[in-house]
C-alpha positions as CSV (number, residue, x, y, z in Angstrom):
1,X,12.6,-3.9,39.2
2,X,9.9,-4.2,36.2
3,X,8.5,-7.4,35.4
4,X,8.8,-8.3,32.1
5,X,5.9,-8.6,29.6
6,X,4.3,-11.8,29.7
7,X,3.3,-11.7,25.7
8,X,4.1,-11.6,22.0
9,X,4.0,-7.8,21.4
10,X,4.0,-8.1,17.7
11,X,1.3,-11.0,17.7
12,X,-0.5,-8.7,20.3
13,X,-0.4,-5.6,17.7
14,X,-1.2,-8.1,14.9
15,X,-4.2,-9.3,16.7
16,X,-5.4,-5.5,17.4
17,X,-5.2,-4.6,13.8
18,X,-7.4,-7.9,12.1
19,X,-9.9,-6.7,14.9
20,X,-10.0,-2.9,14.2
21,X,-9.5,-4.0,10.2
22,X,-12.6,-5.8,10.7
23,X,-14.7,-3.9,13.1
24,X,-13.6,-0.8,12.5
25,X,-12.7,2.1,15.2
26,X,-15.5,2.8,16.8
27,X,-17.2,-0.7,16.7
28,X,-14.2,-2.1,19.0
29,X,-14.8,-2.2,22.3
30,X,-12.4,-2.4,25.1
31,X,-13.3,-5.9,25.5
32,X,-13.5,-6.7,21.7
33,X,-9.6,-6.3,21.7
34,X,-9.2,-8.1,25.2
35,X,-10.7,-11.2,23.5
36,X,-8.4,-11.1,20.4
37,X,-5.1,-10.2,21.9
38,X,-5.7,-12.3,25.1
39,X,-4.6,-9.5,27.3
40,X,-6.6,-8.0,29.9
41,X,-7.9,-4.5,30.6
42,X,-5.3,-3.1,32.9
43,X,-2.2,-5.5,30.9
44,X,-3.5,-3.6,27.8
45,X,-4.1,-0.1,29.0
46,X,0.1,-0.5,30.7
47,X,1.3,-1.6,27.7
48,X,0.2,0.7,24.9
49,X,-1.8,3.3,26.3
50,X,-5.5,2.5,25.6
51,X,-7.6,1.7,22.5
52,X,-6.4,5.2,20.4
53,X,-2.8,4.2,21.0
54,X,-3.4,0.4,19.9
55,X,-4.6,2.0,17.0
56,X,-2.3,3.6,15.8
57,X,0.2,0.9,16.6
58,X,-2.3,-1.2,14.4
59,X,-2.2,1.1,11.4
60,X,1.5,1.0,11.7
61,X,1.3,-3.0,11.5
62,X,-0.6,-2.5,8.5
63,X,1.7,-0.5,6.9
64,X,4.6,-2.4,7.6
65,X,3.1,-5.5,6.3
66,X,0.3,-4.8,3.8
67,X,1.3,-1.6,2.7
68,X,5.0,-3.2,1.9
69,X,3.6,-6.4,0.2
70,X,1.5,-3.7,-2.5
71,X,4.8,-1.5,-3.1
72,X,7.0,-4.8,-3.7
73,X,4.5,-6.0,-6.1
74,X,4.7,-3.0,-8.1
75,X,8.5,-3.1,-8.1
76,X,8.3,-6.9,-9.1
77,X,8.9,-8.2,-12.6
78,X,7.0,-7.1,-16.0
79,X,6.4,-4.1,-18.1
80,X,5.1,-1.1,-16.4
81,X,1.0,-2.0,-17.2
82,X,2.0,-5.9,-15.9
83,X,3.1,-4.5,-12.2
84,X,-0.1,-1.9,-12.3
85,X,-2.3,-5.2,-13.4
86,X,-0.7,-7.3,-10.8
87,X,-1.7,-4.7,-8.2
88,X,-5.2,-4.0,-9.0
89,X,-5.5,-8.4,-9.3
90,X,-4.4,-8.4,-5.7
91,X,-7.1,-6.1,-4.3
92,X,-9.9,-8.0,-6.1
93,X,-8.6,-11.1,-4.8
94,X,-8.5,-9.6,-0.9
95,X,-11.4,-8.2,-1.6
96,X,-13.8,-10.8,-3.1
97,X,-11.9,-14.6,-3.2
98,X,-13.2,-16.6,-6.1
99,X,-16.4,-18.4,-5.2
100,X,-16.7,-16.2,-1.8
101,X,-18.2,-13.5,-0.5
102,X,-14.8,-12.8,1.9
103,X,-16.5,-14.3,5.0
104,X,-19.5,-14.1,7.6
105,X,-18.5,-10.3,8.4
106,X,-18.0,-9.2,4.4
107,X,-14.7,-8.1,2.6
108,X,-12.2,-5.8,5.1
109,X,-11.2,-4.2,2.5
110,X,-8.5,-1.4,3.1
111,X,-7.7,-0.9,6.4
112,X,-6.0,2.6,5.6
113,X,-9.2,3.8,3.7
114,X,-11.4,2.7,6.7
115,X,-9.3,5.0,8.7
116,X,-9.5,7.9,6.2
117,X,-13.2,7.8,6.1
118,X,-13.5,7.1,10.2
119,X,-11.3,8.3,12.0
120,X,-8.7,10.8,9.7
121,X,-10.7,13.9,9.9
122,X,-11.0,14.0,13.6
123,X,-7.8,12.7,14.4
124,X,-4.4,14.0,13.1
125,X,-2.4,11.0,13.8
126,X,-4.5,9.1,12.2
127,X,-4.1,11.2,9.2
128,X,-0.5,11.3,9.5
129,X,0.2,7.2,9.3
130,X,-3.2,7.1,6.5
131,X,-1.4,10.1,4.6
132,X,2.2,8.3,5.0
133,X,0.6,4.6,3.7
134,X,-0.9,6.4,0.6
135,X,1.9,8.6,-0.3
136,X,3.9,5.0,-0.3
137,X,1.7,3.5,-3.1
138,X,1.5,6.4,-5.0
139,X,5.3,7.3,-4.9
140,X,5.8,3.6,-6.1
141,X,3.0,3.8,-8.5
142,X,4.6,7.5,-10.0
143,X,8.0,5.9,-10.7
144,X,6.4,3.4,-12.7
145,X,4.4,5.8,-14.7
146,X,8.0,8.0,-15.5
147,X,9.7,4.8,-16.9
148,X,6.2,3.7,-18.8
149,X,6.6,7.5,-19.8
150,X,10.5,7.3,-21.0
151,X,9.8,4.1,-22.7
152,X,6.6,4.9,-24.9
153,X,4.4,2.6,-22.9
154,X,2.4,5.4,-21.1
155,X,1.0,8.4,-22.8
156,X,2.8,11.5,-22.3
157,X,0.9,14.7,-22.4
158,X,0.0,14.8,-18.9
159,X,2.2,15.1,-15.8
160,X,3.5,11.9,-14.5
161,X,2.3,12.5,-11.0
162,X,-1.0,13.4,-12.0
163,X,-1.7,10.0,-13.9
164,X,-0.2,8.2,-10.9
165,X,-2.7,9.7,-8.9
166,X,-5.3,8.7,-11.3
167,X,-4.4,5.4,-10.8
168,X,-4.0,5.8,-7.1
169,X,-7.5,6.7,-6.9
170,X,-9.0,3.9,-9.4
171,X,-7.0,1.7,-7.3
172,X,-8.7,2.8,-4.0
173,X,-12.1,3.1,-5.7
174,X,-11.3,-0.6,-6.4
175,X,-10.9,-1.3,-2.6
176,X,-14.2,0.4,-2.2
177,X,-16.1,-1.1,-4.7
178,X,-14.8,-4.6,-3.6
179,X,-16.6,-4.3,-0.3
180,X,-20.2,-3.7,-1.7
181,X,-19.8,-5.8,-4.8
182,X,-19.3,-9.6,-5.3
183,X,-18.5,-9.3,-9.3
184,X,-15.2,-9.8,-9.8
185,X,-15.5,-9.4,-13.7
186,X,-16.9,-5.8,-13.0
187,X,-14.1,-5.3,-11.1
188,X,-11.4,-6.4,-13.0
189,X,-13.2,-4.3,-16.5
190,X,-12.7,-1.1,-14.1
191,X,-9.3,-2.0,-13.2
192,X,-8.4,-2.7,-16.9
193,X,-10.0,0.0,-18.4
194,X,-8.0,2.8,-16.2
195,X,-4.7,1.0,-17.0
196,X,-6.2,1.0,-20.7
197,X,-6.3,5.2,-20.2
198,X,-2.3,4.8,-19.6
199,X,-1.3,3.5,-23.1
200,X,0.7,5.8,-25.0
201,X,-1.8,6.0,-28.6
């Protein structure tokens, strides 16, 4: 008969992710995630396969939690530029806290965009959750656009889907930005002055 795990499989997955969030791919080592999940070498490689397989497990995590969180704040309360606002406020404070610098190892940032620029290109699973956790925000993003759209909040004479991915891409620039730069106030005048390029004139 198997013996049952001995651990917290979701708190095992969560650990894994913060570490790979924050060191990135290739900077974890085997014994980087031994440390932060409390597992050992051979507990770790039984249960999910290695460091590539945890890592993909960990990107899943992220969607499920962090991905979600963004999409219900765009499907919260408020006009259409309110939920787009509320979005972009959230990055800058994950990215750079009031007063802080987001800690002794810098600002994490995204943890899908780390993936895209490390580890997408050589690795198709990898693309595929990356590609699934964008398509997310910008579905959400586009169905706010088409009721800004029908309601003469958002400007009409391009395609809806092509101004969500305007602001899908300001939004992720945003991400970027946040982990180089400590001024919030030349974060939030980007943020505001794409969502200014939205109102219907």
């Amino acid at each position: 008969m198997a013996r049952p795990r001995q651990f917290d499989e979701d708190r095992v997955i969560s650990a894994a992710m913060e570490t790979f969030w924050r060191q990135g791919y290739e900077g974890t080592s085997t014994r980087d995630l031994c440390e932060s999940t409390g597992l050992g070498p051979s507990s770790l490689y039984n249960s999910f396969g290695g460091k590539r397989q945890l890592y993909l497990r960990a990107l899943e995590r992220y969607y499920e939690t962090a991905t979600t969180e963004q999409v219900e704040l765009l499907a919260g309360p408020g006009t259409g530029q309110e939920r787009l606002r509320a979005l972009m406020v959230h990055a800058i404070d994950a990215d750079v806290p009031p007063g802080e610098d987001g800690g002794a190892d810098g600002p994490r940032g995204c943890f899908a965009i780390s993936a895209a620029i490390e580890a997408a290109a050589l690795d198709p699973d990898v693309r595929k959750v990356v590609r699934r956790t964008f398509d997310r925000v910008e579905d959400a993003i586009h169905t706010i656009v088409v009721e800004g759209q029908a309601a003469g909040e958002f400007r009409t004479g391009i395609d809806a889907r092509t101004l969500a991915r305007q602001v899908l891409s300001s939004y992720y620039g945003l991400r970027v930005l946040g982990r180089v730069h400590e001024e919030r106030d030349l974060l939030f005048a980007t943020a505001l002055a794409t969502l200014d390029s939205l109102r219907a004139r």
